[in-house]
N, CA, C and O atoms as a CHARMM CRD file, in Angstrom:
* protein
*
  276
    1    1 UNK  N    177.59200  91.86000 161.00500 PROA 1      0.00000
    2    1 UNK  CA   176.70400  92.84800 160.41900 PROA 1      0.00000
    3    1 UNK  C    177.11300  93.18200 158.99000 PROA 1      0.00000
    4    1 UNK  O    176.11400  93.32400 158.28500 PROA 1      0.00000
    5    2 UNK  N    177.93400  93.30400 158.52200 PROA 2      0.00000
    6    2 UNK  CA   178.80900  93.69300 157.47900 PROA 2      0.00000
    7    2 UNK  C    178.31800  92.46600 156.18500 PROA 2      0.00000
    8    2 UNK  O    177.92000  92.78700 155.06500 PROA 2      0.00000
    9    3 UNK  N    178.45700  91.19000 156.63800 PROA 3      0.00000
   10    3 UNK  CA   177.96300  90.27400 155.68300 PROA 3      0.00000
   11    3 UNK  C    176.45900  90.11100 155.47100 PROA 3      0.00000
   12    3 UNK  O    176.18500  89.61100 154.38000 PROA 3      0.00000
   13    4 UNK  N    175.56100  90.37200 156.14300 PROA 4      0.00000
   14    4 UNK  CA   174.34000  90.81800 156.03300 PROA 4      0.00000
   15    4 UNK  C    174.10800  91.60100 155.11100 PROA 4      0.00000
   16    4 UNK  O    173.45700  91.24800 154.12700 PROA 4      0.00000
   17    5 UNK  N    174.77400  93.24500 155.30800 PROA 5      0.00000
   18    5 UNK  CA   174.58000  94.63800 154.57800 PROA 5      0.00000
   19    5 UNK  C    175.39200  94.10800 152.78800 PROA 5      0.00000
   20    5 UNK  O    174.99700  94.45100 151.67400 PROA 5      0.00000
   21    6 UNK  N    176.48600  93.27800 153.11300 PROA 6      0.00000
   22    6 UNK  CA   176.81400  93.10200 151.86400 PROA 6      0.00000
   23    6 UNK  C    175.80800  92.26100 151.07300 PROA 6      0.00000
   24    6 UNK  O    175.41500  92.61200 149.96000 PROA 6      0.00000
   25    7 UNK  N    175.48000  91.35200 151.56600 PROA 7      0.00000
   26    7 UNK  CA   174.23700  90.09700 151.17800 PROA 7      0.00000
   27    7 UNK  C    173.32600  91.12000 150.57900 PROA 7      0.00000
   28    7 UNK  O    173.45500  91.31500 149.37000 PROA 7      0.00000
   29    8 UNK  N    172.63500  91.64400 151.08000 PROA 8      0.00000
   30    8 UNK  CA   171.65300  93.12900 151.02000 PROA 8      0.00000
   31    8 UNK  C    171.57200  93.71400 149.55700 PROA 8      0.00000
   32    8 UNK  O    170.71000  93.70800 148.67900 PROA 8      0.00000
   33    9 UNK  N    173.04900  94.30200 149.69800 PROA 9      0.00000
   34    9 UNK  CA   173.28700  95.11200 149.09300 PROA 9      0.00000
   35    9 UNK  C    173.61000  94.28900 147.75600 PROA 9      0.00000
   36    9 UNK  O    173.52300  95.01200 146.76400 PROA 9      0.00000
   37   10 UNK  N    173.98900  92.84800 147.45200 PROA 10     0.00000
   38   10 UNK  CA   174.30100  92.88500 146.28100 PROA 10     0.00000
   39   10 UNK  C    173.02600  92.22200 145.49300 PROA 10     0.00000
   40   10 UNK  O    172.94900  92.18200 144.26500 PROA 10     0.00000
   41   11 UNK  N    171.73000  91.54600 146.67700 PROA 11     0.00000
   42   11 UNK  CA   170.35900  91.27600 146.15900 PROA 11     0.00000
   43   11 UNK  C    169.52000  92.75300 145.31700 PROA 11     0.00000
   44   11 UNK  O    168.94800  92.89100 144.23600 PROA 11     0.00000
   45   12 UNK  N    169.80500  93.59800 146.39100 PROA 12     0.00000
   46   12 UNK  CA   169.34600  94.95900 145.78600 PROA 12     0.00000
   47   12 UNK  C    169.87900  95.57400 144.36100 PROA 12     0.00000
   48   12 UNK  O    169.34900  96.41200 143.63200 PROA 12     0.00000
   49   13 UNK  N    170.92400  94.97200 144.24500 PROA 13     0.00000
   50   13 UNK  CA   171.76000  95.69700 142.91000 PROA 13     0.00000
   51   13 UNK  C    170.89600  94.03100 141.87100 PROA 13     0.00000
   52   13 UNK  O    170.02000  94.41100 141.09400 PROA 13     0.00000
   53   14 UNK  N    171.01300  93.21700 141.87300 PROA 14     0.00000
   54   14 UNK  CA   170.94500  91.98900 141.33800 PROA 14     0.00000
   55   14 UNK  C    169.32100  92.36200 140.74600 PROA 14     0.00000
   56   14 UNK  O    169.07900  92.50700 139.54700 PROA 14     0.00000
   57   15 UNK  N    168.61600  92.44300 141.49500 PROA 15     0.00000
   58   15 UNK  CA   167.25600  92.91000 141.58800 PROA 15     0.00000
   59   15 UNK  C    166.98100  93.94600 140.59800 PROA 15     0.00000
   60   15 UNK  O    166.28000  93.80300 139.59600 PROA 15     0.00000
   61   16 UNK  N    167.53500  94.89700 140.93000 PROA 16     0.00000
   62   16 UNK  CA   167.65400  96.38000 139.95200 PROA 16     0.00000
   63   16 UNK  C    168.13800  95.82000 139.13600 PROA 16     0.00000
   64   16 UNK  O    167.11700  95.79300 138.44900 PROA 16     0.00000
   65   17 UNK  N    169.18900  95.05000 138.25300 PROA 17     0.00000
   66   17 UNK  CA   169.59300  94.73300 136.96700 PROA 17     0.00000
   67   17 UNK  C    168.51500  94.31200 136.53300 PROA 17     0.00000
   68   17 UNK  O    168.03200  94.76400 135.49500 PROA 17     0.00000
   69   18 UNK  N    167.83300  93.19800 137.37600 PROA 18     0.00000
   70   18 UNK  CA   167.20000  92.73600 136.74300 PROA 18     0.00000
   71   18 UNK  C    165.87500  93.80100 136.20800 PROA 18     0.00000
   72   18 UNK  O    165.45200  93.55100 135.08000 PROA 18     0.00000
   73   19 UNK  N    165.41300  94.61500 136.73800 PROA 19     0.00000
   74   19 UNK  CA   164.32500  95.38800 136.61200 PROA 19     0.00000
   75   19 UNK  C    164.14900  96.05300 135.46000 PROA 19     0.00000
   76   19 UNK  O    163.15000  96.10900 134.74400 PROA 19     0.00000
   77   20 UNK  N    165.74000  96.80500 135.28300 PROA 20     0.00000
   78   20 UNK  CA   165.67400  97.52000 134.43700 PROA 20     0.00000
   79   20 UNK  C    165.98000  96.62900 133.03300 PROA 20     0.00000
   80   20 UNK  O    165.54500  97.07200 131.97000 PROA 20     0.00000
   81   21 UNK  N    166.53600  95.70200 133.05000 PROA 21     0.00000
   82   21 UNK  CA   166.53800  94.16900 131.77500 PROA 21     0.00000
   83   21 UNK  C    165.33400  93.96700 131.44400 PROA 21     0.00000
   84   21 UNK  O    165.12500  93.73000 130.25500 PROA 21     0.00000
   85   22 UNK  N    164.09800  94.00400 132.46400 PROA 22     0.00000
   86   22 UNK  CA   162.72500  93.53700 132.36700 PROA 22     0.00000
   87   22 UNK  C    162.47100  94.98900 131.34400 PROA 22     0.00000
   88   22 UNK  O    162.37900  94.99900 130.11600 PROA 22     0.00000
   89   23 UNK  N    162.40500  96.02300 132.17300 PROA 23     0.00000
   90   23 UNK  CA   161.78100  97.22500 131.41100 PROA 23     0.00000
   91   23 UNK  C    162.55500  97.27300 129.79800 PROA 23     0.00000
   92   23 UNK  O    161.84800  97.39100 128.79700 PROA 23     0.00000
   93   24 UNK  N    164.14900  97.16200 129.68900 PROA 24     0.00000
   94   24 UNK  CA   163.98700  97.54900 128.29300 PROA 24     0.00000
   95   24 UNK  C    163.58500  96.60500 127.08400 PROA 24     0.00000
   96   24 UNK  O    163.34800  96.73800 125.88300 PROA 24     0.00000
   97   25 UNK  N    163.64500  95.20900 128.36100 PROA 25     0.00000
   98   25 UNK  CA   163.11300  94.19100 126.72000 PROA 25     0.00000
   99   25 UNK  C    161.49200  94.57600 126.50800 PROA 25     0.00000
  100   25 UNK  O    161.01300  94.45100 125.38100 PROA 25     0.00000
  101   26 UNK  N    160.51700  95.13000 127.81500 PROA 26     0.00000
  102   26 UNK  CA   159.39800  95.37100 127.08300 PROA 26     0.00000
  103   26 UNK  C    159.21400  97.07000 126.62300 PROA 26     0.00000
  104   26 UNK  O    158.17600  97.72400 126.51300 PROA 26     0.00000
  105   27 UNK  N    160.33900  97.39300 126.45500 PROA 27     0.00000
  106   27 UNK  CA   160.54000  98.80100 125.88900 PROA 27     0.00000
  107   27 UNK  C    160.58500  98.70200 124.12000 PROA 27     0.00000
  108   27 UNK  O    160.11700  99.37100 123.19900 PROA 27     0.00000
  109   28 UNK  N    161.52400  97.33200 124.26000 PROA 28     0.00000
  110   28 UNK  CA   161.76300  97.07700 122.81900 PROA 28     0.00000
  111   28 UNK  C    160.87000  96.15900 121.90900 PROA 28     0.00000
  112   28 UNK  O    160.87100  95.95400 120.69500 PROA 28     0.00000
  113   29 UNK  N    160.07400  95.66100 122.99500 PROA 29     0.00000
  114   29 UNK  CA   158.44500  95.01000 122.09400 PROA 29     0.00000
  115   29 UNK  C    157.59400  96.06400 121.61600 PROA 29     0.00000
  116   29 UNK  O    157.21600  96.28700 120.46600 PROA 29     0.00000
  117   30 UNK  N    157.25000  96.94300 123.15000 PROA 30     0.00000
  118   30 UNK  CA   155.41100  97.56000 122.86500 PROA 30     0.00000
  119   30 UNK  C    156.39400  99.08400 122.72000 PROA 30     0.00000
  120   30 UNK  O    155.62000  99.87300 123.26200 PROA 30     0.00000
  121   31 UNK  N    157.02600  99.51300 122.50800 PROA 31     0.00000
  122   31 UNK  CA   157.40600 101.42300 122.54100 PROA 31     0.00000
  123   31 UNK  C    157.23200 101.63100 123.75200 PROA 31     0.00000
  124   31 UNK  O    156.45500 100.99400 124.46300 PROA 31     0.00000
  125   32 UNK  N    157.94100 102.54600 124.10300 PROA 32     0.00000
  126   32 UNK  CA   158.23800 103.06900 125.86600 PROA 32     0.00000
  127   32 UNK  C    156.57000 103.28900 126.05400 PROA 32     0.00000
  128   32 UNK  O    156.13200 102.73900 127.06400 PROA 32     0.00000
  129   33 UNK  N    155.68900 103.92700 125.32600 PROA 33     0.00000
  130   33 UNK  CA   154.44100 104.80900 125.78600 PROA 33     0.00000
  131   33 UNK  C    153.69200 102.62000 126.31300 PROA 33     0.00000
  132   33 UNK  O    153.07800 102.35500 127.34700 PROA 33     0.00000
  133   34 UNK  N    153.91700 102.00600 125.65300 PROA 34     0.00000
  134   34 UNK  CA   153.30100 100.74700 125.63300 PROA 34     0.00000
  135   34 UNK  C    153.32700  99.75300 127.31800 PROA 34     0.00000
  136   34 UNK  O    152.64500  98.81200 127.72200 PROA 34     0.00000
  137   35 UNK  N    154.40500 100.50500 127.89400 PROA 35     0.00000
  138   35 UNK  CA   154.98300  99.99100 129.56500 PROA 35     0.00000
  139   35 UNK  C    154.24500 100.63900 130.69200 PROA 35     0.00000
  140   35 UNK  O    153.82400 101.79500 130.73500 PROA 35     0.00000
  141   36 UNK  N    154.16400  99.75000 131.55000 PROA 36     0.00000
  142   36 UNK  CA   153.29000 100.28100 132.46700 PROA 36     0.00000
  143   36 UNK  C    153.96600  99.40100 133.52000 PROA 36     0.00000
  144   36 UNK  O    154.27800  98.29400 133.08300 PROA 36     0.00000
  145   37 UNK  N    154.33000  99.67300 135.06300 PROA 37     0.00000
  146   37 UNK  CA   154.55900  99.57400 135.72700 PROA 37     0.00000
  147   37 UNK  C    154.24600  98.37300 136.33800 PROA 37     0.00000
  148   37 UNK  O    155.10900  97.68000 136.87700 PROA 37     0.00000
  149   38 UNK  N    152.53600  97.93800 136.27500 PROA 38     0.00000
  150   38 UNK  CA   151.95000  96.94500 136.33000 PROA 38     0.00000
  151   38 UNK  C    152.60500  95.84700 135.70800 PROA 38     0.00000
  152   38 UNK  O    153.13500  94.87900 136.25200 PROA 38     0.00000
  153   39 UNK  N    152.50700  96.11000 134.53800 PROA 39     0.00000
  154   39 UNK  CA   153.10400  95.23700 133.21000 PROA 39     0.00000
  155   39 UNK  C    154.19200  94.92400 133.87300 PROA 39     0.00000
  156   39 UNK  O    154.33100  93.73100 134.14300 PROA 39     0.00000
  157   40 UNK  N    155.23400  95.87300 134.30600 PROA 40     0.00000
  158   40 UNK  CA   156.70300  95.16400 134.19100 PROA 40     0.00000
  159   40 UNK  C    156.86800  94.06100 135.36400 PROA 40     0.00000
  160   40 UNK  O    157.53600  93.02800 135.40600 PROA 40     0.00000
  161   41 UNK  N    155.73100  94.87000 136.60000 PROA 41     0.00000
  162   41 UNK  CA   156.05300  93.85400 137.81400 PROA 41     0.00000
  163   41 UNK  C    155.64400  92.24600 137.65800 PROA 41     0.00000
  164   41 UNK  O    156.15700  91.20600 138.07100 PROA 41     0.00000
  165   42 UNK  N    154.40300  92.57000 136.81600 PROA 42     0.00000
  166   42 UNK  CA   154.48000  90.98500 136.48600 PROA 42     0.00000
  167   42 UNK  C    155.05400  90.62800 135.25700 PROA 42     0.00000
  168   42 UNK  O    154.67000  89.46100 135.19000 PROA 42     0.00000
  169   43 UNK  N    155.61700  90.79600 134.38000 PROA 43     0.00000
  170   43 UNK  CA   156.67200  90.18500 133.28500 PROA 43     0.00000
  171   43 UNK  C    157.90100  90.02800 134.54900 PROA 43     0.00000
  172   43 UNK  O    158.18300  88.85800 134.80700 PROA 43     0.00000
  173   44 UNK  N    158.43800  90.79600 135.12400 PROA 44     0.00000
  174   44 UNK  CA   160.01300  90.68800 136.45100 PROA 44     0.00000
  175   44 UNK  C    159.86500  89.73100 137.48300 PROA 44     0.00000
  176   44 UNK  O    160.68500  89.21400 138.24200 PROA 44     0.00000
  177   45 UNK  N    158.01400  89.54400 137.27700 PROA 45     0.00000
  178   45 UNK  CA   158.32800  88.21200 138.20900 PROA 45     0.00000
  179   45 UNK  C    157.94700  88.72300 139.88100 PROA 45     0.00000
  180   45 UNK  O    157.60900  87.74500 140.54900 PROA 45     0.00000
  181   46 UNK  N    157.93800  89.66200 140.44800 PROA 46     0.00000
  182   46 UNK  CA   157.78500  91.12400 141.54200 PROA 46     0.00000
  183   46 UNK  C    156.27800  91.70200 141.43200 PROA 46     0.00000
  184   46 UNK  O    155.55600  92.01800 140.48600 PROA 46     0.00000
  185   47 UNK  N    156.15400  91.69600 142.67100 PROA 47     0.00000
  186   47 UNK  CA   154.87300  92.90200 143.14300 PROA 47     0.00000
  187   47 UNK  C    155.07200  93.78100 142.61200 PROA 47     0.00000
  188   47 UNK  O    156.19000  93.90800 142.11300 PROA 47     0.00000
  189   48 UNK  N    154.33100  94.55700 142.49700 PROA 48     0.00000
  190   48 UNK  CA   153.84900  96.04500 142.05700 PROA 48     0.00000
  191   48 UNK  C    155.15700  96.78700 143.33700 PROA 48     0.00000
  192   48 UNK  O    156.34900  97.04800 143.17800 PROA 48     0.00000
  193   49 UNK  N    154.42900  96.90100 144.31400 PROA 49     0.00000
  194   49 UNK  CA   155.31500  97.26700 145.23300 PROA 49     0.00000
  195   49 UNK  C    156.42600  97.03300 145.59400 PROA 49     0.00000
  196   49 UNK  O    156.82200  97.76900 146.49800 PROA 49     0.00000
  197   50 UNK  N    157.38300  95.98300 145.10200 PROA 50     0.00000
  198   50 UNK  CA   158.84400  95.59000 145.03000 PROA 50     0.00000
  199   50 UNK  C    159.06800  96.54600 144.08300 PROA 50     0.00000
  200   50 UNK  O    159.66700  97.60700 144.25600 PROA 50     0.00000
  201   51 UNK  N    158.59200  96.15800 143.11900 PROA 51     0.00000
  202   51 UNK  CA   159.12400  97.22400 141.71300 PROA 51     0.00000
  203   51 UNK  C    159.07400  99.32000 142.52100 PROA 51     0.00000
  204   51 UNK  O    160.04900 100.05600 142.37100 PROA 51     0.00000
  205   52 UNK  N    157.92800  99.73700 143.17800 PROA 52     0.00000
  206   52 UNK  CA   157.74700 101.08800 143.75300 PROA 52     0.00000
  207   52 UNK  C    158.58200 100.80100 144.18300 PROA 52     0.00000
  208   52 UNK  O    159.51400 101.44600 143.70200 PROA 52     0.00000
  209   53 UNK  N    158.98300  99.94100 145.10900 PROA 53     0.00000
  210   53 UNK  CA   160.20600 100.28700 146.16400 PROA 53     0.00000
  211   53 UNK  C    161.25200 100.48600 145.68400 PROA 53     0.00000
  212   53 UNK  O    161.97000 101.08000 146.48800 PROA 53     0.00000
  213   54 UNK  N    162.07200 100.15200 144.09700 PROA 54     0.00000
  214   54 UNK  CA   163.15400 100.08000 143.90800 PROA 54     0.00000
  215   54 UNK  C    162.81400 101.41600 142.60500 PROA 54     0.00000
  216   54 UNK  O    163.92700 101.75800 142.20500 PROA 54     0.00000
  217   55 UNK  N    162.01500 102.01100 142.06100 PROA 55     0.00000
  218   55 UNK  CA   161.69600 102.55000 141.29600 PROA 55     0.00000
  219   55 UNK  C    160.28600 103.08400 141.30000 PROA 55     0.00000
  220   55 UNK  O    159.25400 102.41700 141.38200 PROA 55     0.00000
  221   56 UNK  N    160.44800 104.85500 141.16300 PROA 56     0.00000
  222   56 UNK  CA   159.17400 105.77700 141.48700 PROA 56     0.00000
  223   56 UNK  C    158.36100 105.65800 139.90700 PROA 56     0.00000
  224   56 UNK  O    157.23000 106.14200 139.93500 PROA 56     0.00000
  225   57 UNK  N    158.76100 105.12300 138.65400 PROA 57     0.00000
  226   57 UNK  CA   157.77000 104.95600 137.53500 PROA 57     0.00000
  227   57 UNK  C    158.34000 104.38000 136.88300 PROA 57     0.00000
  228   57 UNK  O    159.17600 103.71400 137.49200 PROA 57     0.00000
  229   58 UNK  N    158.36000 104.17000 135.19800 PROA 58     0.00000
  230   58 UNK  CA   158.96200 103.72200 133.94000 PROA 58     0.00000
  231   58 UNK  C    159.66400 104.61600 134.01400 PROA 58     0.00000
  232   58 UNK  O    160.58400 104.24000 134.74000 PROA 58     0.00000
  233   59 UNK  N    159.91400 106.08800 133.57100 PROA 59     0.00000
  234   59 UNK  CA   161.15100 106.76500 133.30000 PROA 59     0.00000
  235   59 UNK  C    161.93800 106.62700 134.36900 PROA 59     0.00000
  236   59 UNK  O    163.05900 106.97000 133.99200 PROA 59     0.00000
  237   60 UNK  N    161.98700 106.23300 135.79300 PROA 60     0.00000
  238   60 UNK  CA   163.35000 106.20000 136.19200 PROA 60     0.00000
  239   60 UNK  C    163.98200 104.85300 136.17800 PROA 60     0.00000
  240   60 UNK  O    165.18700 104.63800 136.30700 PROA 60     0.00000
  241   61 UNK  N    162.88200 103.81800 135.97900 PROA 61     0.00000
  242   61 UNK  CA   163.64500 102.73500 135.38100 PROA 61     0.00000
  243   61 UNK  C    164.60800 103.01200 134.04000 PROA 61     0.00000
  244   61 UNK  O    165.64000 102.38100 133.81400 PROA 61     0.00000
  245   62 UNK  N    164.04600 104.12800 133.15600 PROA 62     0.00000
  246   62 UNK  CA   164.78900 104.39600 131.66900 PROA 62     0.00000
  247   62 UNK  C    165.82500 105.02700 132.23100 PROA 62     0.00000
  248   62 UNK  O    166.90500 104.81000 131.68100 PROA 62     0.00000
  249   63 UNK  N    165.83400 105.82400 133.26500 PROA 63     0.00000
  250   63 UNK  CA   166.85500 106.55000 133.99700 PROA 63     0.00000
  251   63 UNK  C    168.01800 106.14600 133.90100 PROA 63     0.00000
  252   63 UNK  O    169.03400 106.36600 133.24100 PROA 63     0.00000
  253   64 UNK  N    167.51400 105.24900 135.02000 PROA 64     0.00000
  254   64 UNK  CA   168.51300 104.02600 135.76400 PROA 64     0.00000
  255   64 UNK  C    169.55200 103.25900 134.39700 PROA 64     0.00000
  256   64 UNK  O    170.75600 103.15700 134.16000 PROA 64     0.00000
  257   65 UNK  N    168.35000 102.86500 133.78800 PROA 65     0.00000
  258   65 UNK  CA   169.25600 102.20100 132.79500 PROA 65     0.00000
  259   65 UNK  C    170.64300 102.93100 132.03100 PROA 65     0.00000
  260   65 UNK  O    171.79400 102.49300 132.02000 PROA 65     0.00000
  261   66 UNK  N    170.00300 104.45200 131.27500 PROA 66     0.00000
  262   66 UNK  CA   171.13300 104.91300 130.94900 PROA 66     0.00000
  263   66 UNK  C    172.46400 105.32900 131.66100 PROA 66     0.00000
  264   66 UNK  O    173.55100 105.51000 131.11300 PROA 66     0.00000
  265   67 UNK  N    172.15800 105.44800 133.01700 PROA 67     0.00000
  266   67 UNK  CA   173.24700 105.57800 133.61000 PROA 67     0.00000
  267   67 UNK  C    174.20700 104.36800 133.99400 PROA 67     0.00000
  268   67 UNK  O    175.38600 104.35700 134.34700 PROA 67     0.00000
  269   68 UNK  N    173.48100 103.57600 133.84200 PROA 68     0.00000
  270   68 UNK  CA   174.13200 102.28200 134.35000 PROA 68     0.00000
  271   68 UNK  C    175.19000 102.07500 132.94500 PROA 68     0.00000
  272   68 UNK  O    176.37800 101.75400 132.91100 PROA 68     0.00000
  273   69 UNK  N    174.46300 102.32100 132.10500 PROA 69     0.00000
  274   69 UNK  CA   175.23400 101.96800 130.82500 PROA 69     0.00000
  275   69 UNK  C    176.42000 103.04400 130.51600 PROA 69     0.00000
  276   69 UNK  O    177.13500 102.90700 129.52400 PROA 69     0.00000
């Protein structure tokens, strides 16, 4: 069970890097007001709903990011 939850857990983190990489390179094309949720799921490659699931809008993707950093 343990290698599963780890498997899991490091797709979920891998995923989220990637999300929030997606959001700030199109942060740094069109201006934050220019991103749309839509937009990012298909530039990331992800459903609409992969992206909801890992993130409730654009600002907590901006969230996410600064904290990560």
């Amino acid at each position: 069970m343990t290698l599963w939850n780890d498997t899991l857990t490091e797709h979920r983190n891998k995923l989220n890097d990637h999300l929030i990489d997606t959001a700030i390179a199109a942060v740094r094309e069109v201006g934050p007001a220019g991103v749309t949720m839509s937009g990012l799921a298909k530039r990331a490659g992800v459903s609409r709903q992969t992206l909801y699931n890992h993130f409730a809008d654009v600002d907590a993707i901006l969230v996410a990011h600064v904290q990560r950093e």
